[in-house]
N, C-alpha and C positions, 0 to 999 in steps of 0.2 A: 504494500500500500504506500501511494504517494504521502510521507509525512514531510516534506521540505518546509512546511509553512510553521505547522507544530515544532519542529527542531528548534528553524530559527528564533521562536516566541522560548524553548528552553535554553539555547546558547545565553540569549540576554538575560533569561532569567538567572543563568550559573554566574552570571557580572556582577548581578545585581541593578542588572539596569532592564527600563520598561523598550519594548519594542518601538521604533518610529518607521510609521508606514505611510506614504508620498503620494500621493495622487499627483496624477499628470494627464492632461488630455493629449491625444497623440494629436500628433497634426498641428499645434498650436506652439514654438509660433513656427515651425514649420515640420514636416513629416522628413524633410531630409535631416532634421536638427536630431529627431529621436534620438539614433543612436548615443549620441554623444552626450545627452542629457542625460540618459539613464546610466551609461558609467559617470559621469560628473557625480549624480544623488549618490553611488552607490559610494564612491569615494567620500564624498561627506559626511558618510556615515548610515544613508536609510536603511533598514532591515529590510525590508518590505518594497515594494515599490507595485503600485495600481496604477497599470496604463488604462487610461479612460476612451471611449471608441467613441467619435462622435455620431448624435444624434436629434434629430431634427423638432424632437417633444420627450428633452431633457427635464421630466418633471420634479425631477426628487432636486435637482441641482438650484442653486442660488443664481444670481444676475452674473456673476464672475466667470464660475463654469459655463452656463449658459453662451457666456458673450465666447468664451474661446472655442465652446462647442460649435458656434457661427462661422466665427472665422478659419477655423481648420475643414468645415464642411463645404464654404465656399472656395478653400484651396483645394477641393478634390478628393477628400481624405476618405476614402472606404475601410469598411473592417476588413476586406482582402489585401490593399494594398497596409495597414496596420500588421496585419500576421505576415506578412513577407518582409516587412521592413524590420522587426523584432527577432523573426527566425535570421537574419541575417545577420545579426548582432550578438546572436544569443551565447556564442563564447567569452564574451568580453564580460557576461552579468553572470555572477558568483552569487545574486541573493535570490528570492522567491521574487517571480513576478506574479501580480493578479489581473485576469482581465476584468475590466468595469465597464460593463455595460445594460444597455434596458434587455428586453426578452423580443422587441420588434425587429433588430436587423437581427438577431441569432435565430429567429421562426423563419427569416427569409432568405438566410443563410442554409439551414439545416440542423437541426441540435446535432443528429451524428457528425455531420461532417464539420461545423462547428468544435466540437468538442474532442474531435482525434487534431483538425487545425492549430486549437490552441497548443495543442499539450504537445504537439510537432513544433514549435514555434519556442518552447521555452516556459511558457504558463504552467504555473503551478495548480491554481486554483482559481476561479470567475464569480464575481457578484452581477450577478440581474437584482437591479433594484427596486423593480417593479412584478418581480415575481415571486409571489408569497410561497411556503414551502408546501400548503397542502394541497396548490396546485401546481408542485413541479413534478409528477411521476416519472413524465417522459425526458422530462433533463436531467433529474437523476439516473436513471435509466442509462444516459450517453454517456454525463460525465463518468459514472462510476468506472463503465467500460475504458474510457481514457483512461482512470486515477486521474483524474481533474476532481480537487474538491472543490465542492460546492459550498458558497458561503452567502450567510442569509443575516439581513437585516432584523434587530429589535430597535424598538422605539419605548419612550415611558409610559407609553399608553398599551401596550402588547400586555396580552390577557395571561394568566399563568397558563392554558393553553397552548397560547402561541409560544410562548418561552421552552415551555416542554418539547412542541414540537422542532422547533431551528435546536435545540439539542439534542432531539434523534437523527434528525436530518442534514443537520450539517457539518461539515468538514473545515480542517483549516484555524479558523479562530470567527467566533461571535460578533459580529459589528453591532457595535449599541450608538444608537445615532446618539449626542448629547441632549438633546430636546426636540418636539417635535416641530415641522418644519423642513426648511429646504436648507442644502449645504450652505456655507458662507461665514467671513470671518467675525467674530464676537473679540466686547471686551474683557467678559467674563465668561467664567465653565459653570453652566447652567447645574444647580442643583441637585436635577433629576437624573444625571448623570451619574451620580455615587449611589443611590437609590437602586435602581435599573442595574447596577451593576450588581449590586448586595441580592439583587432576587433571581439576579441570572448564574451568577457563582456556583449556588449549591445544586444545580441542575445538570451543570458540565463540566468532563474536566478539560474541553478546550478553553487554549486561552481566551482572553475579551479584550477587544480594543474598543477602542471610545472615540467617533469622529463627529463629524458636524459643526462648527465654530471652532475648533481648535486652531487659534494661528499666531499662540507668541508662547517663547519659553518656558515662562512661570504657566501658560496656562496645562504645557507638554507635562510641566513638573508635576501638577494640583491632579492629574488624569493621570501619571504612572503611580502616585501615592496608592490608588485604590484598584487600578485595572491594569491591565498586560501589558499594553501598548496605546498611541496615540496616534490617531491620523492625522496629519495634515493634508490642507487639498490648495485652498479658496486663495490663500496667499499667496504659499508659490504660485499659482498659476500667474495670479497678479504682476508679481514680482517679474518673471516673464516676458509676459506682452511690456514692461513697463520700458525695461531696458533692449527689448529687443531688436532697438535701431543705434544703442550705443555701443554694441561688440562686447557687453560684458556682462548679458543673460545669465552666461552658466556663469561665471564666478558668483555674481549676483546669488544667485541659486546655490553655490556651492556654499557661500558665507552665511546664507538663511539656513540649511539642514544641518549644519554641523552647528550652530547655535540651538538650534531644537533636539539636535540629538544627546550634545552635552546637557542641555537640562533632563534628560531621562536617566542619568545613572548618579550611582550614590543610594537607588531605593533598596526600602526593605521588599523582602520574597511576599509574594503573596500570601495568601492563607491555604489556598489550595497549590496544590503539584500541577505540574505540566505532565 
């Protein structure tokens, strides 16, 4: 069984440090940039890294992803040229990648041929963010057949239920959104985020990371305190487009994750095992 995702959520755990997992939309700010952005993140430190696939009713996403999911869409960006630009890289990336994407271009794609694609490509494991687990039969079904894990969203409002459920069903590590709502960067770690994690714990022994407004160190630090790992997304992306007509993108980039990644170590082990 594919564990690459679980491993690396116990390496850091053996540090003492919480995982940091990187959203990136491919394509933005350009698809020929990929490669070199995901060794950049991997050198700065991310455990994890989620290439995001653009798409055209980005509903779970905030106005940030949204805006670069636009712009790599009208640069031509498909999820076939995405998997051929990642498998062609995929020696140079030594950590887990995740594919991020909705369940519409993976239905028009193929789930089988989808899911032998990713897992040819360097994918570890794939979020549909828009597909709940008790109606994924037939993507579990493919993924399994890959070892592609499958990785499923909780929210603070997920019923003990659904919480039971994405810990039968899913593989890889828990996504706990921080609050309900769309991605995007905050000042503060909502709350309901330490809550949500304390009910989702005793349910699995996957790890749990924590995403949705995460985009500054203290807030990376406040979220490995009580959970596995931290995502970031909404900033880097930001950070990004922002530089990406003064040739210093990726430093840019490189100097943002390895600031978020040092605020993840120094923690104490969780209360559960990996």
């Amino acid at each position: 069984m594919n564990r690459a995702i679980e491993n690396r959520f116990a390496e850091c755990r053996q540090k003492g440090e919480g995982a940091l997992v990187v959203y990136i939309t491919a394509g933005d700010p350009s698809l020929d940039a990929l490669p070199d952005l995901l060794e950049t993140l991997q050198s700065a430190g991310a455990d994890l890294i989620e290439v995001g696939i653009p798409f055209s009713d980005p509903l779970a996403d905030g106005p940030t992803i949204q805006a670069a999911t636009q712009r790599a869409l009208e640069r031509g960006t498909t999820l076939p040229a995405v998997l051929e630009r990642v498998a062609g890289c995929q020696s140079r990336i030594h950590i887990p990648m995740i594919i991020f994407t909705y369940f519409n271009p993976v239905q028009r794609y193929g789930l089988t041929r989808f899911a032998h694609d990713a897992r040819q490509a360097g994918f570890s494991g794939c979020l549909m963010t828009d597909l709940p687990p008790d109606e994924a039969d037939e993507w579990l079904q493919a993924a399994q057949a890959e070892d592609l894990s499958p990785i499923f969203l909780l929210a603070p409002t997920s019923t003990e239920a659904r919480i039971d459920l994405v810990a039968q069903r899913g593989l890889g590590f828990v996504y706990c959104v921080s609050r309900t709502g769309v991605t995007g960067a905050r000042h503060e770690t909502p709350p309901d985020a330490k809550a949500l994690v304390e009910r989702v714990r005793p349910k699995t022994n996957l790890p749990i990371a924590v995403g949705f407004g995460i985009s500054t160190p203290e807030q990376a630090r406040q979220v490995c305190s009580f959970a596995d790992g931290a995502v970031v997304g909404s900033q880097l992306v930001a950070l990004l487009h922002e530089y990406k007509d003064q040739g210093n993108g990726l430093k840019k980039a490189h100097d943002y994750i390895l600031s978020m990644k040092d605020a993840t170590k120094g923690m104490e082990p969780s209360s559960k095992s990996l």
